[in-house]
N, C-alpha and C positions, 0 to 999 in steps of 0.2 A: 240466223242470218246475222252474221256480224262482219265487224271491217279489224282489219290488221293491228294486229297489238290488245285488243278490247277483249278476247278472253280464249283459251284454246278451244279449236272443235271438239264437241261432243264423239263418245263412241258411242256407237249404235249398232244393237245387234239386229239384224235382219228377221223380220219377221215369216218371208220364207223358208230361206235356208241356216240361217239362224246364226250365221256367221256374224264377228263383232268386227266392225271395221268402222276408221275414223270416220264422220259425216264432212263431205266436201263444204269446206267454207266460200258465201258468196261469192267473194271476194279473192278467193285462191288461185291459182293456176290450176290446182289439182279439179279443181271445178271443168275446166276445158274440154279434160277426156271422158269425165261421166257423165255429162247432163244431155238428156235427151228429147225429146218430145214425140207426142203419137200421132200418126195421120190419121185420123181416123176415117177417113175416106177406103185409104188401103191395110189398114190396121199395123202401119209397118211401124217401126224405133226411125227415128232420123235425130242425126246429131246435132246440135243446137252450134250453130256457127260461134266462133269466138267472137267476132267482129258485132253481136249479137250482145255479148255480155259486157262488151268493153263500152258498150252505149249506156248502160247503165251504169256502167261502175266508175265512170270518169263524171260522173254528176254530180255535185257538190250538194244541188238545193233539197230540199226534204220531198217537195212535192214527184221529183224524180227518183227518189228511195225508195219513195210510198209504190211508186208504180214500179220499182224493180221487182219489190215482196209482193205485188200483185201479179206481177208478170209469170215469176217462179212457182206461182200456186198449181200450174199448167202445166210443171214442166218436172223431171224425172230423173231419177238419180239411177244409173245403171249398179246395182250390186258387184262387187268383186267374186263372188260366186266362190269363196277360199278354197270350200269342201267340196268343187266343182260335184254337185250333187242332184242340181233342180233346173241345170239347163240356165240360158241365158234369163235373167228375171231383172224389172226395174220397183222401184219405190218412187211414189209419189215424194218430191221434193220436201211437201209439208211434214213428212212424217219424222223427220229429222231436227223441226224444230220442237218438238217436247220432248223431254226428257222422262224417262221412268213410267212407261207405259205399263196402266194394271192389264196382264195378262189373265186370262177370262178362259179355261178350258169347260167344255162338254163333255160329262164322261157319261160312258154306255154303252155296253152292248150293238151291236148292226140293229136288233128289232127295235128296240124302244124307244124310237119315233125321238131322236134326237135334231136330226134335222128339224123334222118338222118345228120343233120348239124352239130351236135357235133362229129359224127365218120367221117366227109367229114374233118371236121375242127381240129380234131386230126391226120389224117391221112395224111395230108398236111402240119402240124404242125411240124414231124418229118423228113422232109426234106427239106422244103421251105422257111426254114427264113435262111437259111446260108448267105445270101446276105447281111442280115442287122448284121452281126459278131454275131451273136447269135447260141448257141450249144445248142441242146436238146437229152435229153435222160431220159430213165425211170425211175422214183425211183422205182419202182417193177416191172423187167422184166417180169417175171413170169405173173404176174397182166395183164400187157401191152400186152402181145402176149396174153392170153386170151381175150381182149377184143379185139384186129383186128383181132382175127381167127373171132371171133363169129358178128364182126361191121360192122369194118373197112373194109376188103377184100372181102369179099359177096356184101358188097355194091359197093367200086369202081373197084373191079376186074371183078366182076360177077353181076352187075346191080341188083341183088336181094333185093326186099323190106324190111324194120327193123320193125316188126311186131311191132305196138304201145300195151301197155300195161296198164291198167287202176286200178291201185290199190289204198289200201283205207286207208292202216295200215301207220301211223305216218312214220315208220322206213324205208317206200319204195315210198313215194311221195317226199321225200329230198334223193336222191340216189346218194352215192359216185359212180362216173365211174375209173376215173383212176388220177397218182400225176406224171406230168413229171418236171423233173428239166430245168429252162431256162437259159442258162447262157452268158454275154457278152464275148468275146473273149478275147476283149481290154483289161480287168481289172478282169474276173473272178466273177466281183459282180452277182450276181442272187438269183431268188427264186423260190421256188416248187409252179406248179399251180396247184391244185387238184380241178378236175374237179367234178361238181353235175347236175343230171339231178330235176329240181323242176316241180312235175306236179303241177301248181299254181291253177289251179281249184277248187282240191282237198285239198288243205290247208286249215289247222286249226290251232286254236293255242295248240300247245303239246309243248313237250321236244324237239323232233329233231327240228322240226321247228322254233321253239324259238332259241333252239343256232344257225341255221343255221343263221336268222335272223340278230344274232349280232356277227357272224364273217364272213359274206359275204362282201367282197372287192370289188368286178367286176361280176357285172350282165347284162345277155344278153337278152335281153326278144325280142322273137319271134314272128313278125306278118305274120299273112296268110291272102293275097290277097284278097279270097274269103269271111273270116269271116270276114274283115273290109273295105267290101264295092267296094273295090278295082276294081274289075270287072266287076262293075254294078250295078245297080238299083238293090233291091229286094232279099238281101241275108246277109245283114249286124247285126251283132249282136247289142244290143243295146248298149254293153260294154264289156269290156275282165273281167271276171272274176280270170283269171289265174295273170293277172296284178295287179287288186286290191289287191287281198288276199295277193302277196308278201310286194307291198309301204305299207299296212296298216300294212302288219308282222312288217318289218321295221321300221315302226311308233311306234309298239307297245312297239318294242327292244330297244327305243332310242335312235334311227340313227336317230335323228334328232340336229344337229348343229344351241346352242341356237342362236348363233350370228344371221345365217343367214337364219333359218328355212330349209335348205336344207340337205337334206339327206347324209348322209357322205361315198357315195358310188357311182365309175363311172360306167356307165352305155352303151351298145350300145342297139340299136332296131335296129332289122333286119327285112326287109320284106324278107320273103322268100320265096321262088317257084317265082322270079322276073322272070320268064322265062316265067308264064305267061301272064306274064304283058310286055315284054320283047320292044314290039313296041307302048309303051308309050312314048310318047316324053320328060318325064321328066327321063325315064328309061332307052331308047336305048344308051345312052351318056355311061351311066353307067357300064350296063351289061353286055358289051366284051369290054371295058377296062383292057386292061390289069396291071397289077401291075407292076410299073419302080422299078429296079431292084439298091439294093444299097440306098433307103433313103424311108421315109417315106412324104410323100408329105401331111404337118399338111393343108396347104391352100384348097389343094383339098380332103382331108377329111371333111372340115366345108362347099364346095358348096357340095359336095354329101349329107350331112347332110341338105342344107338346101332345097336342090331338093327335097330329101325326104319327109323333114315336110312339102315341100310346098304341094304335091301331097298326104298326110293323111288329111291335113287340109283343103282342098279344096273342097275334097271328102266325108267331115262330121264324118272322122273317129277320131274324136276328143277323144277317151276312151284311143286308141293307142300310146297317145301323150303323158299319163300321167307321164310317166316314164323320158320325158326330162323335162316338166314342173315340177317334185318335186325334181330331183336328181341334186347333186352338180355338174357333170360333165358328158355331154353325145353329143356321138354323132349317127347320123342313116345312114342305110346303104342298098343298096339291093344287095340280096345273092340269089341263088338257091345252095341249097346241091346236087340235081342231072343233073339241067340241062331240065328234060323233067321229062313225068306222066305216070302215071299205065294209061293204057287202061280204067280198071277200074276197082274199092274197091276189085272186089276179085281174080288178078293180084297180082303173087309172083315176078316178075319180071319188072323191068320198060319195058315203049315201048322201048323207045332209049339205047344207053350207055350212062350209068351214065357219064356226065363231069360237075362236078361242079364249081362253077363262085362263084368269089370275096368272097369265105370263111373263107379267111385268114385275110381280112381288120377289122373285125367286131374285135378280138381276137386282132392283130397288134394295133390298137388301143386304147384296154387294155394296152396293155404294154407300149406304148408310157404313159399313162396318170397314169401308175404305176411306170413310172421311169426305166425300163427294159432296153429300149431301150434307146442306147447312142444318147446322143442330139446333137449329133454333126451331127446325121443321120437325127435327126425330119427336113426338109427343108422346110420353110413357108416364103410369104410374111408380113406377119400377126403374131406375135411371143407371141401374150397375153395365147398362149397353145389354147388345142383345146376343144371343147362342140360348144355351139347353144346357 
């Protein structure tokens, strides 16, 4: 939110349809035709009167600025929609004011319980890191409470299953979820994580995918137990295909760092459903550990990471692996989003109650290796930063 002459609008590429277009300045004309607001009575778009903005914009004193930037918190930027691709869509206002949002994909397969982990892990996101001086909150409330009525809260209030979805169309195997703001307490510094669900399987090379490709910051790729062998003899895929189709996107996009041939993107693997793998000896250490409250513990990040590869590699799951072996920065981790399983496939409800385990460290670990977190928090014996 700036005023004329004080610095040019930012571009901003849309987090749906991924298109880059100027961000309307408060203060603009260009502001008049896109800014909107929601009824939420009748859930319709209504255009924000001019006569609306010129109340604000004709105020000299600070206290009536203060309340402009409050005003606009509310209110909605309609996208130019370039690649008319995703239908009429708006962005919360606020999301326009940060710049260089770390981009956060999910990658996995339809089975491997990827939802689940990202509403376990958003949902744990909004109140669980206060320890380590970090504030979270929504860039689009509105947005955010839509996706924990419909996620977040069926899943851990009401153990209820997150129906997997299997679609084919460019615009819905790269899918925005939600953008929350992270910010340090200490200093204020932060940035917007905007969250994507990748069904990697399904990927091809298009438009969404392609940009996805070359602004993906921090990707999480998702291993399941059973498809990689994990559980036993007689059930192992030959390869992840949801894994390939992204490092080759990536490949394709130029994330590749000539110096070092490595991918210029940090990375975690998560095995997930470690519950049931839970009395593994390389697992049980792992799986109800709890998380020490107030620091990031880098040294026992890198042995749970190398527990991990030690246990895919041992196991012949060597397809799983490829995501540490190509990427600049990564560490692995075992997580369950629920805790426990459906009885079975056609179970709307888990057996148990949902409690999910270590879903926070996979994410926490993004941020440590994004700079998020203050380093005076990261506590290692070992201080070379963290990866494998």
């Amino acid at each position: 939110m700036t005023r004329p002459g004080q610095s040019s609008p930012p571009s901003v590429r849309c987090p749906i349809c991924m298109c880059v277009f100027e961000w309307p300045d408060a203060y603009s004309d260009e502001l008049d035709d896109m800014l909107y607001s929601r009824d939420e009575a009748s859930d319709d778009w209504v255009r924000v009167k001019a006569e609306e903005l010129e109340i604000y914009r004709e105020a000299d004193d600070d206290p009536r600025r203060l309340g402009f930037r409050g005003w606009l918190t509310n209110k909605y930027v309609k996208c130019p929609n370039l690649y008319k691709s995703d239908g009429e869509h708006f962005l919360s206002y606020r999301y326009g004011w940060y710049e260089d949002p770390l981009i956060v994909g999910m990658v996995g397969a339809t089975t491997v319980g990827k939802s689940h982990l990202l509403a376990a892990m958003i949902g744990q996101l909004m109140h669980g890191v206060g320890d380590l001086g970090i504030q979270v909150s929504p860039i689009d409330p509105a947005r955010h409470r839509e996706y924990v009525n419909e996620f977040v809260n069926p899943l851990l209030s009401n153990s209820k299953v997150i129906e997997a979805t299997r679609e084919k169309a460019d615009g819905d195997i790269v899918r925005f979820v939600d953008a929350l703001r992270v910010s340090r307490a200490s200093d204020g510094f932060g940035r917007t994580l905007a969250f994507y669900d990748v069904s990697g399987e399904d990927l091809a090379v298009g438009r969404r995918s392609t940009d996805f490709a070359k602004m993906a910051e921090g990707l999480i790729f998702v291993v399941d137990p059973k498809l990689s062998g994990l559980l036993g003899p007689g059930g192992r895929e030959l390869s992840d295909e949801a894994f390939d189709r992204v490092l080759g996107l990536l490949d394709e996009a130029g994330r590749r760092d000539r110096r070092t041939g490595l991918y210029d993107v940090d990375v975690a693997v998560v095995i997930n459903k470690s519950d049931v793998i839970r009395f593994e000896q390389a697992v049980r250490h792992w799986y109800r550990r709890p998380r020490i409250q107030g620091v990031v513990e880098v040294d026992q990040i890198m042995w749970e990471s190398r527990d991990a590869y030690t246990l895919l590699h041992s196991r012949g799951a060597h397809a799983w692996l490829t995501p540490v072996e190509a990427c600049r920065r990564a560490t692995l981790h075992f997580a369950s989003a629920t805790g426990t399983e459906r009885k079975d496939a056609e179970e709307l409800r888990f057996e148990l109650p949902v409690q999910p385990r270590r879903v926070l460290e996979p994410l926490i670990s993004l941020l440590a290796m994004a700079g998020i977190i203050d380093e005076k928090l990261l506590r290692a014996k070992v201080t070379q930063g963290l990866g494998v």
